[in-house]
HTML snippet that shows the backbone in 3Dmol.js (N, CA, C, O; Angstrom):
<script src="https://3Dmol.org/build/3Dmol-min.js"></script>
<div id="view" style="width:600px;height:400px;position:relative"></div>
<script>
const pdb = `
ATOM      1  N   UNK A   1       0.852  -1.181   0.000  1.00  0.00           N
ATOM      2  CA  UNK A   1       0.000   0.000   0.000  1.00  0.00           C
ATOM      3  C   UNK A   1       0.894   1.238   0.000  1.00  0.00           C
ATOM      4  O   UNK A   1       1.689   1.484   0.907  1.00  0.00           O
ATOM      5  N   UNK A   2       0.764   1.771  -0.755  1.00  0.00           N
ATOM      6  CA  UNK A   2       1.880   3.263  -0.920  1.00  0.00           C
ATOM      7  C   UNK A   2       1.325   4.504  -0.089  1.00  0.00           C
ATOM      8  O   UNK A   2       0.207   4.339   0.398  1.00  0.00           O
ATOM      9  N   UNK A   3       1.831   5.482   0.092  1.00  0.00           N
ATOM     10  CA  UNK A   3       1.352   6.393   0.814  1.00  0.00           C
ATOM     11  C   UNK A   3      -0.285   7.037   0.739  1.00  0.00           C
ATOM     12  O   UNK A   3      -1.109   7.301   1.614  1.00  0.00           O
ATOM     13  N   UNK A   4      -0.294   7.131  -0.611  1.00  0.00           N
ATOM     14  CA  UNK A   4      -1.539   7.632  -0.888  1.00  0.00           C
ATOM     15  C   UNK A   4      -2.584   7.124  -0.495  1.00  0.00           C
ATOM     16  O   UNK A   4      -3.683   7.663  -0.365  1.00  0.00           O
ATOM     17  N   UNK A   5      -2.180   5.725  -0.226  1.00  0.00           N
ATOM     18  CA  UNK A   5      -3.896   4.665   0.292  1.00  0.00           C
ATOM     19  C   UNK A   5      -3.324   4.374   1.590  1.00  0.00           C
ATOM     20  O   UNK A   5      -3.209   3.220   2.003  1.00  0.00           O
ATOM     21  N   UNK A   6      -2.934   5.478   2.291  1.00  0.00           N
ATOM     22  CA  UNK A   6      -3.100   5.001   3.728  1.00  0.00           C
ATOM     23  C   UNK A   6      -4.323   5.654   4.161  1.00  0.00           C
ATOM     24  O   UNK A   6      -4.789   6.507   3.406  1.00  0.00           O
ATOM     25  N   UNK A   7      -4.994   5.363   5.385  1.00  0.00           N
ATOM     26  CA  UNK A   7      -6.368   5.285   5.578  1.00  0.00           C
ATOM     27  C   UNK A   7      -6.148   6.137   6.965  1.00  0.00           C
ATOM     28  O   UNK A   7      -5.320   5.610   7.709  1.00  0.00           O
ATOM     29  N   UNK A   8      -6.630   7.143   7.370  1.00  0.00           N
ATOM     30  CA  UNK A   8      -6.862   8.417   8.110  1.00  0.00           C
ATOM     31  C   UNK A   8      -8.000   8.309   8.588  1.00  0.00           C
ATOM     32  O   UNK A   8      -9.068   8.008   8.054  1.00  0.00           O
ATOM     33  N   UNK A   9      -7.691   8.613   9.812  1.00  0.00           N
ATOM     34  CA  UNK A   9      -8.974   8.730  11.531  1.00  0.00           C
ATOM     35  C   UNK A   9      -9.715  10.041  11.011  1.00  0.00           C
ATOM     36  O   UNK A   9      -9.178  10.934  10.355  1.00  0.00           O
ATOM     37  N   UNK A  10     -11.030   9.997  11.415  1.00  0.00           N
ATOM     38  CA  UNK A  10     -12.028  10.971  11.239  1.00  0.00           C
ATOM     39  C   UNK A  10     -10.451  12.443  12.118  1.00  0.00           C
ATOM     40  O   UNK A  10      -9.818  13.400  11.671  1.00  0.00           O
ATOM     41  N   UNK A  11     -10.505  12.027  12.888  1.00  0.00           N
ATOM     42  CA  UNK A  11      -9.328  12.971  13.731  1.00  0.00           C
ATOM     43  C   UNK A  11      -8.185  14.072  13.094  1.00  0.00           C
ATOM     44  O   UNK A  11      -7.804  15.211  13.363  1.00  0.00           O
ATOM     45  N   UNK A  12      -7.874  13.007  12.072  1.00  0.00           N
ATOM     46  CA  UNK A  12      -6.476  13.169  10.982  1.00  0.00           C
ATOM     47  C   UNK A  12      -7.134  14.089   9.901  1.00  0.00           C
ATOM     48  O   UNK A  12      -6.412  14.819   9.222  1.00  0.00           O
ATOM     49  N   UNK A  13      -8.411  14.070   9.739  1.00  0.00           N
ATOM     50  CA  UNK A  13      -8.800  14.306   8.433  1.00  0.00           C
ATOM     51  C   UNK A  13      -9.444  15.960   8.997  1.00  0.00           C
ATOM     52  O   UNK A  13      -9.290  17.054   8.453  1.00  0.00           O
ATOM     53  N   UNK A  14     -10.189  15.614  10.274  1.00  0.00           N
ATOM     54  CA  UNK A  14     -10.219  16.966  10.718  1.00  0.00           C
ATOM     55  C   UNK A  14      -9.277  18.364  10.837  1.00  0.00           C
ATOM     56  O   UNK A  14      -9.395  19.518  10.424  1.00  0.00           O
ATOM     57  N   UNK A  15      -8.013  17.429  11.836  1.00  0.00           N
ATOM     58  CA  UNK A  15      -6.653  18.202  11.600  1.00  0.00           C
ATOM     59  C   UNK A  15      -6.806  18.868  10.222  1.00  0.00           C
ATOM     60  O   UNK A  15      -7.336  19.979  10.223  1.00  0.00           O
ATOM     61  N   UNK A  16      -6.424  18.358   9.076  1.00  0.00           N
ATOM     62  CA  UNK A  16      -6.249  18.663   7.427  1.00  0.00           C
ATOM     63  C   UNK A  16      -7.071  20.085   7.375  1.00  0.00           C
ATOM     64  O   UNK A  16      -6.502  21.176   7.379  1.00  0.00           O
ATOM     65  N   UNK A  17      -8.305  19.931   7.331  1.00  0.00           N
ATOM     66  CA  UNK A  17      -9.462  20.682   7.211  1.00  0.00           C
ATOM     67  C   UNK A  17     -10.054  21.850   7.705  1.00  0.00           C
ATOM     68  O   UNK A  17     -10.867  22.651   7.244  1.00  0.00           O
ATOM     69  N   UNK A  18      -9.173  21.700   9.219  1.00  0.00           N
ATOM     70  CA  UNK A  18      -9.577  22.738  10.080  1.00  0.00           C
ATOM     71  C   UNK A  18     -11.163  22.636  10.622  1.00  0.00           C
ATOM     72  O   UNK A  18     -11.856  23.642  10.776  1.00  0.00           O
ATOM     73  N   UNK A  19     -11.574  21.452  10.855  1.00  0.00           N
ATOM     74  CA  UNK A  19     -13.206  21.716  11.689  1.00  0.00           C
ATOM     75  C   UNK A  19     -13.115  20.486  12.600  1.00  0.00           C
ATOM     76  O   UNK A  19     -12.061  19.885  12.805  1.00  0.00           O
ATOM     77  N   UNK A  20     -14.280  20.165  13.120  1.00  0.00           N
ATOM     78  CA  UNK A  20     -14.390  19.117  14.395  1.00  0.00           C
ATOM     79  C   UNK A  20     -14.403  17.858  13.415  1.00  0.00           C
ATOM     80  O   UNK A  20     -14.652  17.790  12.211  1.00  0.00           O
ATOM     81  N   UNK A  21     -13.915  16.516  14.703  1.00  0.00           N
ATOM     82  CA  UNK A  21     -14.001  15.651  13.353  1.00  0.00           C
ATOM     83  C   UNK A  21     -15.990  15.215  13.420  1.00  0.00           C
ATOM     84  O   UNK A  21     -16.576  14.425  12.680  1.00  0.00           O
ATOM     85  N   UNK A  22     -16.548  15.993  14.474  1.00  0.00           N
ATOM     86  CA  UNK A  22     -17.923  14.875  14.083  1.00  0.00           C
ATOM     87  C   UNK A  22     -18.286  15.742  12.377  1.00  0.00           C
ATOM     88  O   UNK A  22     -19.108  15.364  11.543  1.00  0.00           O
ATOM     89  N   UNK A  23     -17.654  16.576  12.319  1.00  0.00           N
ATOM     90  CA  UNK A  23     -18.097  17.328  10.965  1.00  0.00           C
ATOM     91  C   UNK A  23     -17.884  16.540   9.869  1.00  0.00           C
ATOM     92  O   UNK A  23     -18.590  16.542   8.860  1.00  0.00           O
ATOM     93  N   UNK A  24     -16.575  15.627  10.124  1.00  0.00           N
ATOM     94  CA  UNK A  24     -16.362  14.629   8.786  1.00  0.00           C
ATOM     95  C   UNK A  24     -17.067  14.027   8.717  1.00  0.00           C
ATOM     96  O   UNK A  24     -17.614  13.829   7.633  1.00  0.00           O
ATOM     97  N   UNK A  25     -17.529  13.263  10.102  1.00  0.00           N
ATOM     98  CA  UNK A  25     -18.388  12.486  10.084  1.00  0.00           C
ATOM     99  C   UNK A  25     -19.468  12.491   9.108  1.00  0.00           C
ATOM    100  O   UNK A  25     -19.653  11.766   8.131  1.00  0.00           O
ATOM    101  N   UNK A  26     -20.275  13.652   9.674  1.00  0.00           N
ATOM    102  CA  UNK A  26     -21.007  14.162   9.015  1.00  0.00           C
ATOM    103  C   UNK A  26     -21.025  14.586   7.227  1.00  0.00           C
ATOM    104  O   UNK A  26     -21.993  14.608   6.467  1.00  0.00           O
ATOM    105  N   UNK A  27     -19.795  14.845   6.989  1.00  0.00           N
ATOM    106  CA  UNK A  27     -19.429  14.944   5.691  1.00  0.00           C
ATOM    107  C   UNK A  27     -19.872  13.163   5.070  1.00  0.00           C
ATOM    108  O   UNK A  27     -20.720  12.706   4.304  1.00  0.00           O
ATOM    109  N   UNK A  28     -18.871  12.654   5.824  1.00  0.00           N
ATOM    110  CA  UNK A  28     -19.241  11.125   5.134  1.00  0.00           C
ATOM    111  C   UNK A  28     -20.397  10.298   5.288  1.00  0.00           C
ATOM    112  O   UNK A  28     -20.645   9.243   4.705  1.00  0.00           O
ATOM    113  N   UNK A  29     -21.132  10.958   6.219  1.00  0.00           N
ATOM    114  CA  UNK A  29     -22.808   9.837   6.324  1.00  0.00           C
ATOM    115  C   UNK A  29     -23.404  10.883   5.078  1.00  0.00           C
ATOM    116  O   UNK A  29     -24.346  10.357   4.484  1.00  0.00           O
ATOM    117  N   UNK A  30     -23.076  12.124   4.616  1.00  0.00           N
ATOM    118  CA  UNK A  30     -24.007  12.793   3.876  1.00  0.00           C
ATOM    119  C   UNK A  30     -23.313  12.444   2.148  1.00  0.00           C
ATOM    120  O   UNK A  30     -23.591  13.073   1.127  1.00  0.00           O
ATOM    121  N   UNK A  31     -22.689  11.663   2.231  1.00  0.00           N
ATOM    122  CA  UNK A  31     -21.720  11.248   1.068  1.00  0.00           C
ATOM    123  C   UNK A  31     -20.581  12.453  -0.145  1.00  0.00           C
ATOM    124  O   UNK A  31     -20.263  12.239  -1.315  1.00  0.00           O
ATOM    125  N   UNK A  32     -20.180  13.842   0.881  1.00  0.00           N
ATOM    126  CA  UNK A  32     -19.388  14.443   0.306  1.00  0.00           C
ATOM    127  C   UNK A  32     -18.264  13.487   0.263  1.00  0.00           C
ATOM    128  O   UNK A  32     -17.728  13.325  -0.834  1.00  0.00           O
ATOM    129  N   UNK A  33     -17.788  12.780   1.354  1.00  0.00           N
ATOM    130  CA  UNK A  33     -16.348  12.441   1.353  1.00  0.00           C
ATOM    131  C   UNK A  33     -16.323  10.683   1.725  1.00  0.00           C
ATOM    132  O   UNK A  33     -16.795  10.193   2.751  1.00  0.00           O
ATOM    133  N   UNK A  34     -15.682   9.955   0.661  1.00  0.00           N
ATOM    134  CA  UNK A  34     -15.623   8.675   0.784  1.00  0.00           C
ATOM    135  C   UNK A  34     -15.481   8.387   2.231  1.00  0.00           C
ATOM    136  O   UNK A  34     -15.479   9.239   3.120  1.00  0.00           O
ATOM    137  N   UNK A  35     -15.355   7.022   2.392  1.00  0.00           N
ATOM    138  CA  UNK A  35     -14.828   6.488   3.766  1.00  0.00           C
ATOM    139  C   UNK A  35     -15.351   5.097   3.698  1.00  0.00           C
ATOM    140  O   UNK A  35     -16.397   4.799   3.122  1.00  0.00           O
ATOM    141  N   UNK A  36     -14.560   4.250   4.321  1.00  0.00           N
ATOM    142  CA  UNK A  36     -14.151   2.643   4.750  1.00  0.00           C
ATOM    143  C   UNK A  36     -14.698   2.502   6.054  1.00  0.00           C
ATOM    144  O   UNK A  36     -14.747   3.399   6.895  1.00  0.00           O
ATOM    145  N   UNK A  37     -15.089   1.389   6.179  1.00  0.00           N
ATOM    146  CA  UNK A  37     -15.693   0.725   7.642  1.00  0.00           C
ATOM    147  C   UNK A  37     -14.867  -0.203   8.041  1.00  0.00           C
ATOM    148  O   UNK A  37     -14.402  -1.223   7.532  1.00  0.00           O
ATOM    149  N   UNK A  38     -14.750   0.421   9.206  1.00  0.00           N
ATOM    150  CA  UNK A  38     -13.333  -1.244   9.459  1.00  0.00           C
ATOM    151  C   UNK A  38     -14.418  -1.591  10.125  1.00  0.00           C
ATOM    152  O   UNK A  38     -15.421  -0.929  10.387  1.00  0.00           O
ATOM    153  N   UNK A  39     -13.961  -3.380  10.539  1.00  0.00           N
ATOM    154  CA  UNK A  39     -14.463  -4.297  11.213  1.00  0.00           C
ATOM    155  C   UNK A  39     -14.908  -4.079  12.394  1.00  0.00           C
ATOM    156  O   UNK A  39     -15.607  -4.885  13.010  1.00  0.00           O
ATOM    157  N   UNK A  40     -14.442  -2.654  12.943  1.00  0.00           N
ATOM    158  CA  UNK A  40     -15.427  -2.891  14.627  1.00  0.00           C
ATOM    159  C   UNK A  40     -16.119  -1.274  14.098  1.00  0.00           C
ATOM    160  O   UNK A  40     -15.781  -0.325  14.805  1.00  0.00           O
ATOM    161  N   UNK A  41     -16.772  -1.060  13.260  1.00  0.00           N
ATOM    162  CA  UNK A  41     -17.759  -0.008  12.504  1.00  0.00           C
ATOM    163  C   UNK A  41     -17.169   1.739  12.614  1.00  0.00           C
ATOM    164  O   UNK A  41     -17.822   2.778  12.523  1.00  0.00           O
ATOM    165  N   UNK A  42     -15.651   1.522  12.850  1.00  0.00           N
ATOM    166  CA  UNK A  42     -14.853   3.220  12.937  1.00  0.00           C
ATOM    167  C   UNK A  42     -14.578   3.419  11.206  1.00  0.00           C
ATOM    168  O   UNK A  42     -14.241   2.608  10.344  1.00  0.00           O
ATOM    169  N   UNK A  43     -14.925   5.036  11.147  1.00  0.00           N
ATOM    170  CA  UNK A  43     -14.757   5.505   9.810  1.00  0.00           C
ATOM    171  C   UNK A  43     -13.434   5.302   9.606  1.00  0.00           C
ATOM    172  O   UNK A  43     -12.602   5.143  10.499  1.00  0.00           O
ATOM    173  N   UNK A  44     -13.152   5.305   7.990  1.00  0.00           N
ATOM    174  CA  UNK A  44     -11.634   6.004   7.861  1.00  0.00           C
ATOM    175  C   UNK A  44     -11.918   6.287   6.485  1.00  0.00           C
ATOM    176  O   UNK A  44     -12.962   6.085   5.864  1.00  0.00           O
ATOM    177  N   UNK A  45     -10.381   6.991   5.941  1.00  0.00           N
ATOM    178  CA  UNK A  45     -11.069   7.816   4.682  1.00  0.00           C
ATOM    179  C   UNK A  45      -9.135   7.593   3.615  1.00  0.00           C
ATOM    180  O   UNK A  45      -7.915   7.604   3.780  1.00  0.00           O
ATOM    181  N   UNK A  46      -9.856   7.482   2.937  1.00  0.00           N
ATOM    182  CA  UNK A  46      -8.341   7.558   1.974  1.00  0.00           C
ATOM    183  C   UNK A  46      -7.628   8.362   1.873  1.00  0.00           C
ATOM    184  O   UNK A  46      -8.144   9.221   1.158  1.00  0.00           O
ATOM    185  N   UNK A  47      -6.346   8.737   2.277  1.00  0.00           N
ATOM    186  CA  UNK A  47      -5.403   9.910   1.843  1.00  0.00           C
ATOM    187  C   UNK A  47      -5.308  10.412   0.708  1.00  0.00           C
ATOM    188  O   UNK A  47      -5.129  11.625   0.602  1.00  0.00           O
ATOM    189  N   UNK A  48      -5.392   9.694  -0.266  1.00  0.00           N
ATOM    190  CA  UNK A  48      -5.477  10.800  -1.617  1.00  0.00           C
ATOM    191  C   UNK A  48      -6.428  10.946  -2.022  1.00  0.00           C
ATOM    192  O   UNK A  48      -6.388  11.679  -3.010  1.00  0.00           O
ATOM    193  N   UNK A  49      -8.144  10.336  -1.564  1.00  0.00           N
ATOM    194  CA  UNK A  49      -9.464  11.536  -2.013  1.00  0.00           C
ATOM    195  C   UNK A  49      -9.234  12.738  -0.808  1.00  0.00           C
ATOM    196  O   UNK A  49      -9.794  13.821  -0.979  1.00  0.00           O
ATOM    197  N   UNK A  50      -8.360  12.504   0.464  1.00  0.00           N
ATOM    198  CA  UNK A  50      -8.256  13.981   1.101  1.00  0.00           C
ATOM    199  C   UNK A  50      -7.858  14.657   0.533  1.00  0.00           C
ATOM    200  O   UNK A  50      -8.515  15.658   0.247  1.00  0.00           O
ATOM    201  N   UNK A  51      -6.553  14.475   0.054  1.00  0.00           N
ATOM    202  CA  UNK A  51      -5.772  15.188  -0.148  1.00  0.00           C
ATOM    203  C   UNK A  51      -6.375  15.973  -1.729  1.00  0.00           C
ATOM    204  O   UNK A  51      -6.071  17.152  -1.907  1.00  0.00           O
ATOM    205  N   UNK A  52      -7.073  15.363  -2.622  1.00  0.00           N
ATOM    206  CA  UNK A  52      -7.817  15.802  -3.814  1.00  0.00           C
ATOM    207  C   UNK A  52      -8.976  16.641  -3.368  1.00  0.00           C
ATOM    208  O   UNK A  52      -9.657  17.293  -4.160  1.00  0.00           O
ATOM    209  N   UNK A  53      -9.162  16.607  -2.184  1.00  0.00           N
ATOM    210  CA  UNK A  53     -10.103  17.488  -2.184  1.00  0.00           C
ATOM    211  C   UNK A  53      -9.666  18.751  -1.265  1.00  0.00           C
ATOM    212  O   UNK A  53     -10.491  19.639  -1.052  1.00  0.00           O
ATOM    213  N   UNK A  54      -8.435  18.816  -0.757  1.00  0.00           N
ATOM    214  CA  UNK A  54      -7.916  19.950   0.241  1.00  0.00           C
ATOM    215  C   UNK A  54      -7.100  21.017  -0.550  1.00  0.00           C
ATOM    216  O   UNK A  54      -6.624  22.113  -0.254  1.00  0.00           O
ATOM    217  N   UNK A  55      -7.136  20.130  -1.854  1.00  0.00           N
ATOM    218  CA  UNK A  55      -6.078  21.099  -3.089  1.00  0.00           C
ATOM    219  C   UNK A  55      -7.411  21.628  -4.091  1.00  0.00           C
ATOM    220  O   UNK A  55      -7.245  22.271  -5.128  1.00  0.00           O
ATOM    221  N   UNK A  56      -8.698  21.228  -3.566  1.00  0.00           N
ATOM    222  CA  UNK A  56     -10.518  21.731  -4.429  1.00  0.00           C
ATOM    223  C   UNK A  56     -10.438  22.639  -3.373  1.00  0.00           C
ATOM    224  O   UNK A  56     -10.536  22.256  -2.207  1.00  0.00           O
ATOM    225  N   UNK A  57     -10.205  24.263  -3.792  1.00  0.00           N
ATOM    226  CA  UNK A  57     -10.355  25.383  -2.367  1.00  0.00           C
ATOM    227  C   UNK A  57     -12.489  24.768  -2.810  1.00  0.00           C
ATOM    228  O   UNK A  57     -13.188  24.157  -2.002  1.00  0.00           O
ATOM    229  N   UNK A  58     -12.837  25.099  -3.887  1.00  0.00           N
ATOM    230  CA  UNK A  58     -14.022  25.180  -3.644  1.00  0.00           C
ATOM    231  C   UNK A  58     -15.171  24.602  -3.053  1.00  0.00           C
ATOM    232  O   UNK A  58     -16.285  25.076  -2.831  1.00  0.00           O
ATOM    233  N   UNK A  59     -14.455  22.961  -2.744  1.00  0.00           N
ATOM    234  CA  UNK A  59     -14.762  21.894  -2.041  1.00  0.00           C
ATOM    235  C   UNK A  59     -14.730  22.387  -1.068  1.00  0.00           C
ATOM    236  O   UNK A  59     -15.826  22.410  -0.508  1.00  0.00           O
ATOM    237  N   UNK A  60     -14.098  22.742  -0.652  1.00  0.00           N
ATOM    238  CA  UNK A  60     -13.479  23.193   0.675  1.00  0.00           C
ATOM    239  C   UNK A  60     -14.844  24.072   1.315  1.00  0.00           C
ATOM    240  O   UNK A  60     -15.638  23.748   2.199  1.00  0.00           O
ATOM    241  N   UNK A  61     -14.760  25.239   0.528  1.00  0.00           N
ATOM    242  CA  UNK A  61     -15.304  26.521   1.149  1.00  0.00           C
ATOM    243  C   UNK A  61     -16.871  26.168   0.561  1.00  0.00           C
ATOM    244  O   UNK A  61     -17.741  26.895   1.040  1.00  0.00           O
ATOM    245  N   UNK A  62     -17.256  25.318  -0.251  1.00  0.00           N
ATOM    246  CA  UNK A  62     -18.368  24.716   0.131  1.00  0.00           C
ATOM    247  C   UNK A  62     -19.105  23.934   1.158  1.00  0.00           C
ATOM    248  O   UNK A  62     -20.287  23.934   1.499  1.00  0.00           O
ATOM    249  N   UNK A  63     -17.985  23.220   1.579  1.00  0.00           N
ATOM    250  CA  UNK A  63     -17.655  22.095   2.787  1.00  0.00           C
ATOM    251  C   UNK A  63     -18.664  23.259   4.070  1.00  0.00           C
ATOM    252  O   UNK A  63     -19.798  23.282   4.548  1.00  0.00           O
ATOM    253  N   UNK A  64     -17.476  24.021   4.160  1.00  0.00           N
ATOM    254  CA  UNK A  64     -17.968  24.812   5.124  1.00  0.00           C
ATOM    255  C   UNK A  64     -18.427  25.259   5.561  1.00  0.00           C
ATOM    256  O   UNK A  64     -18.467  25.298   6.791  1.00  0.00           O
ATOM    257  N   UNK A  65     -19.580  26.381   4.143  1.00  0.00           N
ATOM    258  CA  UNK A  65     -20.686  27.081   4.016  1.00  0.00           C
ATOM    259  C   UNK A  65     -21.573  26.307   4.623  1.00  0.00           C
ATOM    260  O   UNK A  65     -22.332  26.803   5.455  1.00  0.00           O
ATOM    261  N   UNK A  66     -21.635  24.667   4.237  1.00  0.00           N
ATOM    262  CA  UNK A  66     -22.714  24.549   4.362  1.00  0.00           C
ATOM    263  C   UNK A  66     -22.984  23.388   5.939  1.00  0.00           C
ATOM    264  O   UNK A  66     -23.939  22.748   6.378  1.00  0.00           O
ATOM    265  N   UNK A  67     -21.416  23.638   6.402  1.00  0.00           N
ATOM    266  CA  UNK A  67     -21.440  23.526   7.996  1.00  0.00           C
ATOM    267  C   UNK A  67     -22.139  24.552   9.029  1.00  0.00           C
ATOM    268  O   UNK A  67     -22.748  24.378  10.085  1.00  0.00           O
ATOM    269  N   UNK A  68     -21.733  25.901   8.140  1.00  0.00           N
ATOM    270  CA  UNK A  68     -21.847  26.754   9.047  1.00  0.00           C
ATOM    271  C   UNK A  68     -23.416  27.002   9.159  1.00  0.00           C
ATOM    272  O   UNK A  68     -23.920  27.383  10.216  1.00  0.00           O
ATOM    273  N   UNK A  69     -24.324  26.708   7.744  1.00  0.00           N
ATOM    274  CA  UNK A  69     -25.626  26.792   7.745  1.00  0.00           C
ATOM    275  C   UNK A  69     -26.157  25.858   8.990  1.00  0.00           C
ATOM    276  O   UNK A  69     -27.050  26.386   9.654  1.00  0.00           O
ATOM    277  N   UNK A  70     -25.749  24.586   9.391  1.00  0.00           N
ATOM    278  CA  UNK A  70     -26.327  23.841  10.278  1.00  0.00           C
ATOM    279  C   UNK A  70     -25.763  23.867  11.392  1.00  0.00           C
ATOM    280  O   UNK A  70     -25.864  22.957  12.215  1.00  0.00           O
ATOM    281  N   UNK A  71     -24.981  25.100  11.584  1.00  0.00           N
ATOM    282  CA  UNK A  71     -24.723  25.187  12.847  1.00  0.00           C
ATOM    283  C   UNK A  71     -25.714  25.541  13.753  1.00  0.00           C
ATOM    284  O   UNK A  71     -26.801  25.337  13.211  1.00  0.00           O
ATOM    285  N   UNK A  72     -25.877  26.058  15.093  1.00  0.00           N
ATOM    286  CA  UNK A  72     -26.768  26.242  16.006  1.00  0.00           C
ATOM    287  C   UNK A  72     -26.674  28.044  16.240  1.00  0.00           C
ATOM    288  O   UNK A  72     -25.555  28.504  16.469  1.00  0.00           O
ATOM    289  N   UNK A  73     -27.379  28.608  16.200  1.00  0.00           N
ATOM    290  CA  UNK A  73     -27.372  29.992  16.130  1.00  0.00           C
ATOM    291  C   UNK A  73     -27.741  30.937  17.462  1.00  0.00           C
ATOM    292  O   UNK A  73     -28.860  31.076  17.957  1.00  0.00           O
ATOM    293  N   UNK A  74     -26.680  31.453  17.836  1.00  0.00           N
ATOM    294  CA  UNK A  74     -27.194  31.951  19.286  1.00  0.00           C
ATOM    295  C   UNK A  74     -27.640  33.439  19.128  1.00  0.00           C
ATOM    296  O   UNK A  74     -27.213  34.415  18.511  1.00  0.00           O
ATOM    297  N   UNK A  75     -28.951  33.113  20.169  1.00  0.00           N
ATOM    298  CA  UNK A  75     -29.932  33.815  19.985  1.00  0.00           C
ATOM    299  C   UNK A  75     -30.032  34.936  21.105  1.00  0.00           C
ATOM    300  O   UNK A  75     -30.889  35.816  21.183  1.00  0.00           O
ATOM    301  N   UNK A  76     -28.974  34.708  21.943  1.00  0.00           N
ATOM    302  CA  UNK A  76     -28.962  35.602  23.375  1.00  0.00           C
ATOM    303  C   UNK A  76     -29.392  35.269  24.155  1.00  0.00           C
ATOM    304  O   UNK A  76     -30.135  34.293  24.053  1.00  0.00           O
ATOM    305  N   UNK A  77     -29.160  35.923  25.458  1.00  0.00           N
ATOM    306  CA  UNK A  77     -29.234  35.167  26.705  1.00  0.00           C
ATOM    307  C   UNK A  77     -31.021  34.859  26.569  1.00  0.00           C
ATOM    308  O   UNK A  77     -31.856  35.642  26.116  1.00  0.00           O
ATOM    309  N   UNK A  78     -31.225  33.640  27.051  1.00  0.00           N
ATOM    310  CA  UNK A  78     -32.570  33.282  27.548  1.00  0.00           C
ATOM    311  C   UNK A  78     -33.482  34.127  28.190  1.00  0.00           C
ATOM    312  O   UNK A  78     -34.565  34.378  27.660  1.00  0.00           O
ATOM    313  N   UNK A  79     -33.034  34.776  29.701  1.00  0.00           N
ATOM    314  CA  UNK A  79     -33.483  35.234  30.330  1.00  0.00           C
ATOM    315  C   UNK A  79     -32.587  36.654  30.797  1.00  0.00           C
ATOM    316  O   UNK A  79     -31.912  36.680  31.826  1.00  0.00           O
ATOM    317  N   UNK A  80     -32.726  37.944  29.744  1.00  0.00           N
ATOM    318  CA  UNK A  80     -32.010  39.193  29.911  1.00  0.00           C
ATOM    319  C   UNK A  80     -32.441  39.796  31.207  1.00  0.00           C
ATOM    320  O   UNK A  80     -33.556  40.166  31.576  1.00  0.00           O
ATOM    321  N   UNK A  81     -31.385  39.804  31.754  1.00  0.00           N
ATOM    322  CA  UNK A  81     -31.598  40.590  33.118  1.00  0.00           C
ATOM    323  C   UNK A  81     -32.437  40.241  34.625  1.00  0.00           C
ATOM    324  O   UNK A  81     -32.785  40.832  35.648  1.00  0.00           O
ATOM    325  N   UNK A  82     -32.503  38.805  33.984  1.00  0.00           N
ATOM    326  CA  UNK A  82     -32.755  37.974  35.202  1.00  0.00           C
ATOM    327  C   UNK A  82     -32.071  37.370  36.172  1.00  0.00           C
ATOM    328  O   UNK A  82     -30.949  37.824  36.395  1.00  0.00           O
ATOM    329  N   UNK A  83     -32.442  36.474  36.806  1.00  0.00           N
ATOM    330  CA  UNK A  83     -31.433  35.761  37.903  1.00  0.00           C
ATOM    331  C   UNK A  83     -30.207  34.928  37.253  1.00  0.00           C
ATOM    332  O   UNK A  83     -30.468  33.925  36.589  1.00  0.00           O
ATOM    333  N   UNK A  84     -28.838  35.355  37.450  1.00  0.00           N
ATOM    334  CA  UNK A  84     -27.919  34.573  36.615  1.00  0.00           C
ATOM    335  C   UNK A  84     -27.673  35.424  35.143  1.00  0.00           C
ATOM    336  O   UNK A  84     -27.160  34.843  34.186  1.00  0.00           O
ATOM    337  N   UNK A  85     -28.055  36.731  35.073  1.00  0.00           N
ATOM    338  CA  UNK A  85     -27.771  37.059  33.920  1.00  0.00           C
ATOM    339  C   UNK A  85     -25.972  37.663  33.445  1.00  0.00           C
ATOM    340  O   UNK A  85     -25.080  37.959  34.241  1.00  0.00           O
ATOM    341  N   UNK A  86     -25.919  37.684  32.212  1.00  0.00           N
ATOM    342  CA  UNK A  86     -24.161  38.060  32.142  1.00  0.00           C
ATOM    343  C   UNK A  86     -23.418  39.589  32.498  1.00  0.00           C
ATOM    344  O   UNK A  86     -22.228  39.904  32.456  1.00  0.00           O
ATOM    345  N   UNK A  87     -24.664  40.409  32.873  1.00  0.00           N
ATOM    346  CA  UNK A  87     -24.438  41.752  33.521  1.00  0.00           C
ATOM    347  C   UNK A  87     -24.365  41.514  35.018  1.00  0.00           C
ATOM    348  O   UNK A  87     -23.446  42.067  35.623  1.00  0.00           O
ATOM    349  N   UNK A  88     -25.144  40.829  35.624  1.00  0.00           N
ATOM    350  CA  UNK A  88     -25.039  40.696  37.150  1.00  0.00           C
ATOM    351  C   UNK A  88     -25.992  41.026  37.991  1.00  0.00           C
ATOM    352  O   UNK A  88     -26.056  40.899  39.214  1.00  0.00           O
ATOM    353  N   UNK A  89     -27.195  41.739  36.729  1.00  0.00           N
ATOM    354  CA  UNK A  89     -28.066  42.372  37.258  1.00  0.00           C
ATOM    355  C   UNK A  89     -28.948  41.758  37.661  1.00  0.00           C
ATOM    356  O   UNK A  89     -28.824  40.535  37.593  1.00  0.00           O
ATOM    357  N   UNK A  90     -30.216  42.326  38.256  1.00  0.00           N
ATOM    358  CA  UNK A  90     -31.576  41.533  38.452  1.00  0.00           C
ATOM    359  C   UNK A  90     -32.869  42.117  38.010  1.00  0.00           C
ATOM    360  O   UNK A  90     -33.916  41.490  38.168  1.00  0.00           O
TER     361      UNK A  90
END
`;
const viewer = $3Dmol.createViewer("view");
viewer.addModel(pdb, "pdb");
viewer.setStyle({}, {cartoon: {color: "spectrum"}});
viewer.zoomTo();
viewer.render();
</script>
């Protein structure tokens, strides 16, 4: 097996990418990015579709866009100026 088909931890691939690895995860149950099942059901992903896709900026900054859409959006404190609020007040 030569370098290129060595097989990379959701972890490794995050490192590369710059985001969390449940995001690969997520990349690979939504089928942007290949990935292998080893025998006790942990992802892994091929080094050279990473690497083909970390040298795609547009992959990339698509990747992301459309992380950032499903991110969780904060909406401000719950309860402004209540008990426990981030001013101190009441």
């Amino acid at each position: 097996m030569d370098t290129g088909d060595r097989l990379l931890t959701p972890g490794e691939v995050a490192a590369l990418f710059r985001v969390d690895p449940k995001t690969v995860t997520r990349w690979a149950a939504a089928g942007r990015i290949g990935s292998i099942r080893t025998p006790g059901g942990h992802r892994r992903f091929r080094e050279s579709e990473v690497r083909a896709l970390l040298e795609g900026d547009e992959v990339l900054e698509e990747m992301r866009e459309d992380d950032a859409a499903n991110r969780p959006r904060n909406t401000g404190p719950a309860n402004p100026g209540g008990y426990g609020s981030p001013n101190g007040l009441r």
